[in-house]
Backbone as a chain_set.jsonl record, in Angstrom:
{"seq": "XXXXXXXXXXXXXXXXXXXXXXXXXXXXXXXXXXXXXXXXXXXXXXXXXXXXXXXXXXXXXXXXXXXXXXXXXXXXXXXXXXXXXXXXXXXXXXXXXXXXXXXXXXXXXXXXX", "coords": {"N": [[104.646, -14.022, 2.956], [102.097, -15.267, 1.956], [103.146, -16.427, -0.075], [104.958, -18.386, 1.38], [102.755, -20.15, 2.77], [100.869, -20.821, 0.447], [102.372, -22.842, -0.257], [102.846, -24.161, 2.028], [99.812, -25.325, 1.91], [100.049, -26.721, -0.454], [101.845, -28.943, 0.17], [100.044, -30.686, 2.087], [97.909, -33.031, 3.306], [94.896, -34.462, 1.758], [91.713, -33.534, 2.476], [89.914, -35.273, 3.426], [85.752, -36.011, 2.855], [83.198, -37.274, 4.72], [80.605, -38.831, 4.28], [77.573, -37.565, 5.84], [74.724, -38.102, 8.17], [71.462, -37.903, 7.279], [69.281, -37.363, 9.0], [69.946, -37.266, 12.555], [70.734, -40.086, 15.541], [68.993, -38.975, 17.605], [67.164, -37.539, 16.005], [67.522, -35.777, 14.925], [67.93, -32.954, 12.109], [70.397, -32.456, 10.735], [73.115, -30.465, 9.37], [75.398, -29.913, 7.251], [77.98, -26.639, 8.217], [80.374, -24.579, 6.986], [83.443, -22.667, 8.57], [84.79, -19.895, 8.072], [87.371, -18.892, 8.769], [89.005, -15.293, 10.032], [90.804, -13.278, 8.622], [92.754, -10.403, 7.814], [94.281, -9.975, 5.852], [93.077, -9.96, 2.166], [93.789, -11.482, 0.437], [95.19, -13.67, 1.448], [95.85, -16.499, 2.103], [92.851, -19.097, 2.391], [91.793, -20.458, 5.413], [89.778, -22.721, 7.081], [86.907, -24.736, 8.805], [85.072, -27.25, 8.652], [81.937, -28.012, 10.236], [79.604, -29.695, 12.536], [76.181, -29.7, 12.651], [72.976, -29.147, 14.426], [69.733, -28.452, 13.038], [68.053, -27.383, 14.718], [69.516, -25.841, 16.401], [70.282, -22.749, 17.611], [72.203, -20.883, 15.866], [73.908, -18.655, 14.054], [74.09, -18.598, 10.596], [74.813, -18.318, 6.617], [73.955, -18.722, 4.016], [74.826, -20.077, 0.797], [74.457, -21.159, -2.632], [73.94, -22.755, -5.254], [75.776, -24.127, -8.231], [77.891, -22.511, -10.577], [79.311, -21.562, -13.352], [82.038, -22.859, -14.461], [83.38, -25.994, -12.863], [85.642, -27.781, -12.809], [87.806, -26.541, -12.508], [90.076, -25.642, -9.52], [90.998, -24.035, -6.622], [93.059, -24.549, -3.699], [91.662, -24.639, -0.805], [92.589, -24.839, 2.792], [90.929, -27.016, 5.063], [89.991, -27.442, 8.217], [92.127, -28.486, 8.776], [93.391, -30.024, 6.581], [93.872, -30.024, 3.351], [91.735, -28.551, 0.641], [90.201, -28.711, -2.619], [88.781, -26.61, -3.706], [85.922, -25.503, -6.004], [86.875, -22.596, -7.961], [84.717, -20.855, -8.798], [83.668, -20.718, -5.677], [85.885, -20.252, -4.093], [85.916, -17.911, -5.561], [83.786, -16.536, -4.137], [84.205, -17.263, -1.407], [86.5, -15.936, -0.29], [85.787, -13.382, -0.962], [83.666, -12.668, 0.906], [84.911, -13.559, 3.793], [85.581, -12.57, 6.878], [87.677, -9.508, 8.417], [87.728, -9.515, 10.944], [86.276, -11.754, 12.468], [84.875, -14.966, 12.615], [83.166, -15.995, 10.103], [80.212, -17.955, 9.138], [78.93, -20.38, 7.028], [76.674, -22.215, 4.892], [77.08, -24.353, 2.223], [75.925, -25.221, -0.9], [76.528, -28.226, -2.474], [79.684, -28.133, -2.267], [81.142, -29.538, -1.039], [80.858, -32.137, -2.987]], "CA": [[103.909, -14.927, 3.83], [101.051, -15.683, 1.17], [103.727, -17.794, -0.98], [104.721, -19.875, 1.615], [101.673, -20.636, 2.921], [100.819, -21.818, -0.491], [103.499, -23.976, -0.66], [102.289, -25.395, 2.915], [99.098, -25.789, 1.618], [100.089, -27.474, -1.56], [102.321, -30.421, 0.647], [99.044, -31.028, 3.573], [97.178, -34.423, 2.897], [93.556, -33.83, 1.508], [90.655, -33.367, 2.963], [88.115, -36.37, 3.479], [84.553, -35.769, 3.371], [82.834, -38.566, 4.952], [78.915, -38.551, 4.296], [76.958, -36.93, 7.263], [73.587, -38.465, 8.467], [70.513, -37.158, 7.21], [68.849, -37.613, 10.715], [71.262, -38.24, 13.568], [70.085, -40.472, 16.637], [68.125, -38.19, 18.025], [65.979, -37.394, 15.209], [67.057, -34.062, 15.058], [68.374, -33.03, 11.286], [71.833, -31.994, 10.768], [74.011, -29.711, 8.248], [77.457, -28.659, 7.823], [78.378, -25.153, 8.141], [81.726, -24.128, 6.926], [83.569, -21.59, 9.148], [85.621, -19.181, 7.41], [88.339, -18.119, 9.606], [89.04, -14.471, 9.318], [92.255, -12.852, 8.088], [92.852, -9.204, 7.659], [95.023, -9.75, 4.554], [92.205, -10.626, 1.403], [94.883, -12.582, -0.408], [95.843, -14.788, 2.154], [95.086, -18.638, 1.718], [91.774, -19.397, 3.228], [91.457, -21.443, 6.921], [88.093, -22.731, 7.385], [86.992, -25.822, 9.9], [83.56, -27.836, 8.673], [81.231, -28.052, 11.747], [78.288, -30.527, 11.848], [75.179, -28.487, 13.253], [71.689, -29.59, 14.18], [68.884, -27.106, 12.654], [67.398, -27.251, 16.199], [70.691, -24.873, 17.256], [70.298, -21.616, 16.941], [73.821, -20.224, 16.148], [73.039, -18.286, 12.753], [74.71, -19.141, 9.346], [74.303, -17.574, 5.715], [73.407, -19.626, 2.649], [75.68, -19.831, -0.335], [73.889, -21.759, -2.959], [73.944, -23.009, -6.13], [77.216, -24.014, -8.42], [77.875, -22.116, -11.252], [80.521, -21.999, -13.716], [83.437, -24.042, -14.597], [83.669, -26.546, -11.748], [86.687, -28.248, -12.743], [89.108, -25.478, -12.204], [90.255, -25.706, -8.7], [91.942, -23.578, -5.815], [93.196, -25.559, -2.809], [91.888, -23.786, 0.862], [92.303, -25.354, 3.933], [89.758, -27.044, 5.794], [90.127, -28.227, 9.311], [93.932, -28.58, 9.105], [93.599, -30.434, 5.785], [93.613, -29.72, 2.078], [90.618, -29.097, -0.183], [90.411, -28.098, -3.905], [87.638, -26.009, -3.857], [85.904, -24.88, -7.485], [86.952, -21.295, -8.368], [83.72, -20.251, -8.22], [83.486, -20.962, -4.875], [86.86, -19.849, -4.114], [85.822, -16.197, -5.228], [82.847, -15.912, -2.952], [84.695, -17.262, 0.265], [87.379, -14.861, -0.248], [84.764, -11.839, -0.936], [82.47, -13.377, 2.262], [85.704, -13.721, 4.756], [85.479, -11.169, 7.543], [88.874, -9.39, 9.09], [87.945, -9.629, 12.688], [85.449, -12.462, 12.787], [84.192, -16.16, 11.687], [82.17, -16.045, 9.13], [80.019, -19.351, 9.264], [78.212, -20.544, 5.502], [76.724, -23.252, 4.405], [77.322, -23.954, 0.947], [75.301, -26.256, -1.648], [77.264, -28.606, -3.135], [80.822, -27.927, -2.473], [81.991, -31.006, -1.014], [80.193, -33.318, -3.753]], "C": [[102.922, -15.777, 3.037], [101.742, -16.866, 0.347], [104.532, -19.401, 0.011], [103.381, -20.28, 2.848], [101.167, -21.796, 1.936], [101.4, -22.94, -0.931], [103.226, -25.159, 0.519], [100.799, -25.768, 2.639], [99.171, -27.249, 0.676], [101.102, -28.761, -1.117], [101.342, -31.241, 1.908], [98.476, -32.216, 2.128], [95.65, -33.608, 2.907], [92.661, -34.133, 2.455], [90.084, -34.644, 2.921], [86.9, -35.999, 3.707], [83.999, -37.187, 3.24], [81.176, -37.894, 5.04], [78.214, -38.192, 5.669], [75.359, -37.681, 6.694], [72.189, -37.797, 8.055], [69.333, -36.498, 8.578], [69.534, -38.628, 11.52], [69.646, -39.109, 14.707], [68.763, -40.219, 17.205], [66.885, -37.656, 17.235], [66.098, -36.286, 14.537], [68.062, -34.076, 13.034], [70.1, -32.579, 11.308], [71.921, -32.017, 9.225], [75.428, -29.922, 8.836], [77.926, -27.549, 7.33], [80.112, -25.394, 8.172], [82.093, -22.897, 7.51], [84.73, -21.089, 8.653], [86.484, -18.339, 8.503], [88.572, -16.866, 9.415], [91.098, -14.252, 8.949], [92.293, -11.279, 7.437], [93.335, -8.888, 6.615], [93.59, -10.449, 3.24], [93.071, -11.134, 0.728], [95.282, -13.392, 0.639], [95.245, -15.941, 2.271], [93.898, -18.657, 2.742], [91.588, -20.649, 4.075], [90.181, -21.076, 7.026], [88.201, -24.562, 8.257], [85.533, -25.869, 9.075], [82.841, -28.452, 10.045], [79.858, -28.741, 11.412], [77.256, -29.51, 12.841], [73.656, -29.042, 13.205], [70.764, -28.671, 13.747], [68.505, -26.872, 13.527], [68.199, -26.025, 16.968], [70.502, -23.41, 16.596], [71.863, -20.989, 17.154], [73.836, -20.18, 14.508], [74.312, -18.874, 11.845], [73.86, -18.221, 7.846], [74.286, -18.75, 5.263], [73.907, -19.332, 1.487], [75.317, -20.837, -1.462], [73.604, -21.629, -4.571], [75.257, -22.921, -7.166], [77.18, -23.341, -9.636], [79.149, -21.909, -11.976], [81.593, -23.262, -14.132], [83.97, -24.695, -13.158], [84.986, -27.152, -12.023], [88.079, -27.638, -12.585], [89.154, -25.184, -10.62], [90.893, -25.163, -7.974], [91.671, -24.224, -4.882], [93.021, -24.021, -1.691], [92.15, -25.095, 1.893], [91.391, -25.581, 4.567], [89.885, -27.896, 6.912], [91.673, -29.023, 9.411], [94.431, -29.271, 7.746], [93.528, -29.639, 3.969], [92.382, -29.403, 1.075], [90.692, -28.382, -1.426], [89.063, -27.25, -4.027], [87.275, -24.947, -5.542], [86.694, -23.211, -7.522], [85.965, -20.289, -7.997], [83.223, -19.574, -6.318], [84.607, -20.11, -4.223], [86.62, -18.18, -3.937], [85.042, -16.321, -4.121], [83.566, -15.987, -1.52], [85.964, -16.338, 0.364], [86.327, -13.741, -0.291], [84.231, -11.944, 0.806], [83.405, -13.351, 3.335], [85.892, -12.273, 5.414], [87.424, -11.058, 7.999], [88.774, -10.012, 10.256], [86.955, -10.74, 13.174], [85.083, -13.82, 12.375], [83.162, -15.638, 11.357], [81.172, -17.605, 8.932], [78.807, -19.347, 7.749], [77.858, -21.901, 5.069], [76.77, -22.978, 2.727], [77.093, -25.162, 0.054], [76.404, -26.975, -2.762], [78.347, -28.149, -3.281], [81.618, -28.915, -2.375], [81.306, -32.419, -1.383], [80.834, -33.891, -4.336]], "O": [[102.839, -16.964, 3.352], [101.209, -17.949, 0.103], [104.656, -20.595, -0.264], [103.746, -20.84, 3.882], [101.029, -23.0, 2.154], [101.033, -23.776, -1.757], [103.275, -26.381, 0.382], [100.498, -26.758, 3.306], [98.664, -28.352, 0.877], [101.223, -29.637, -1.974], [101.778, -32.197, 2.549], [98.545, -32.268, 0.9], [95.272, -32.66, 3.595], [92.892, -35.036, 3.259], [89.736, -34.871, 1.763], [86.73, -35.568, 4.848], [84.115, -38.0, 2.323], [80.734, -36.899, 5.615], [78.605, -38.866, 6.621], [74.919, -37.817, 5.552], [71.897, -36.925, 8.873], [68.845, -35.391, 8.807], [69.719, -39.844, 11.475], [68.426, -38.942, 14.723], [67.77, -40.943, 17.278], [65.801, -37.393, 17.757], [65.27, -35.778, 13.781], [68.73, -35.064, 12.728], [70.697, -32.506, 12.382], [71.446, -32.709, 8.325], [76.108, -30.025, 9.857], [78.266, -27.422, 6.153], [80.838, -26.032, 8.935], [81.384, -21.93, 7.229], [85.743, -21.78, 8.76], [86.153, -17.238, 8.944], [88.397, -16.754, 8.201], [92.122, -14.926, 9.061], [91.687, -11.171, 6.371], [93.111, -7.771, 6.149], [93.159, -11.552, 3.574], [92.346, -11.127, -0.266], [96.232, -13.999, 0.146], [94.065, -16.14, 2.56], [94.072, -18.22, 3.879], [91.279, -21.73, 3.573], [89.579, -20.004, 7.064], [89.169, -25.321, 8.287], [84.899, -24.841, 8.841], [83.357, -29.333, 10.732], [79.156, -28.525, 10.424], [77.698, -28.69, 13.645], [73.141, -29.35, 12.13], [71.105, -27.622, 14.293], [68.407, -25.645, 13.528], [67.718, -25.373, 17.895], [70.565, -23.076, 15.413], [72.476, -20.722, 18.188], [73.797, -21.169, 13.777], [75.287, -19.467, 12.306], [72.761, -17.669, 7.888], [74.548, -19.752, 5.928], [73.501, -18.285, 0.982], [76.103, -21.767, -1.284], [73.137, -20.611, -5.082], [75.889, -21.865, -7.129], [76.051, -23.567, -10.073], [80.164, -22.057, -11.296], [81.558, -24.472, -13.907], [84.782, -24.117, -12.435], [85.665, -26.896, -11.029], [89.174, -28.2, -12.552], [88.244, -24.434, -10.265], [92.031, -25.53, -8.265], [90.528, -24.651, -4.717], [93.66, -22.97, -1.635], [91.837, -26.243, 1.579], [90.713, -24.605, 4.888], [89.898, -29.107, 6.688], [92.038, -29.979, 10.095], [95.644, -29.251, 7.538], [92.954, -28.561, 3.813], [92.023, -30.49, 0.621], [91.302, -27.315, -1.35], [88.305, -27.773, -4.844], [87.98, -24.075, -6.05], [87.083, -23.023, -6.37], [86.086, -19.301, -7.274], [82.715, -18.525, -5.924], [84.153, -19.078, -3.728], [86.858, -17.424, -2.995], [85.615, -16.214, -3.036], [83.557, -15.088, -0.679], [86.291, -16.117, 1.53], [86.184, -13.221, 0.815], [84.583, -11.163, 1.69], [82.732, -13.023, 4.312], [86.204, -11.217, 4.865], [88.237, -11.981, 7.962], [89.533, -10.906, 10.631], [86.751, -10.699, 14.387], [84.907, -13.667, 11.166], [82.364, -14.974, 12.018], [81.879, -18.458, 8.396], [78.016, -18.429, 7.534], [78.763, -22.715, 4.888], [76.594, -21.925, 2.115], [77.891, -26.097, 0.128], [76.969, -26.371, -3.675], [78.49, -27.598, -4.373], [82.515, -29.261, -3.145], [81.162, -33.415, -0.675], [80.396, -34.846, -4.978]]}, "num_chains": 1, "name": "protein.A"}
């Protein structure tokens, strides 16, 4: 199941990240929390959805922060039905961090820079 997955990963169109507002309309600030889908298998390709979020909302989130390592080495997860190459680094933690039975929701400094 894990290999073709990878294989439908590796033919999906990439990801776009389009710049988010520092202060929307309203005034109010806004993030984006990445939600880590779960999956009972820890090898199985990682589904995650980016969610924009005002700080005003309480609907909790962890903090994953700071890049470290060799950024140019890349594994592709899924994000919101699309493609993304995400560092390695990064890569381990959201695999460690991904629950079986639950979203996991994370923001995460500098991933989609």
């Amino acid at each position: 199941m894990a290999i073709a997955s990878t294989k439908m990963i590796k033919s999906m169109t990439y990801f776009e990240y389009n710049p988010i507002s520092a202060i929307s309309s309203d005034e109010n600030y806004n993030v984006r929390v990445l939600q880590i889908l779960p999956s009972p298998d820890s090898h199985s390709p990682i589904n995650a959805t980016l969610v924009n979020i005002t700080l005003e909302e309480y609907e909790p989130y962890e903090a994953l922060s700071y890049c470290w390592d060799d950024t140019s080495i890349k594994v592709p997860i899924t994000v919101n039905g699309k493609k993304f190459d995400a560092p390695t680094n990064y890569f381990a933690a959201i695999q460690k961090l991904r629950k079986t039975d639950v979203i996991r929701r994370i923001w995460i400094d500098a991933i989609f820079c």
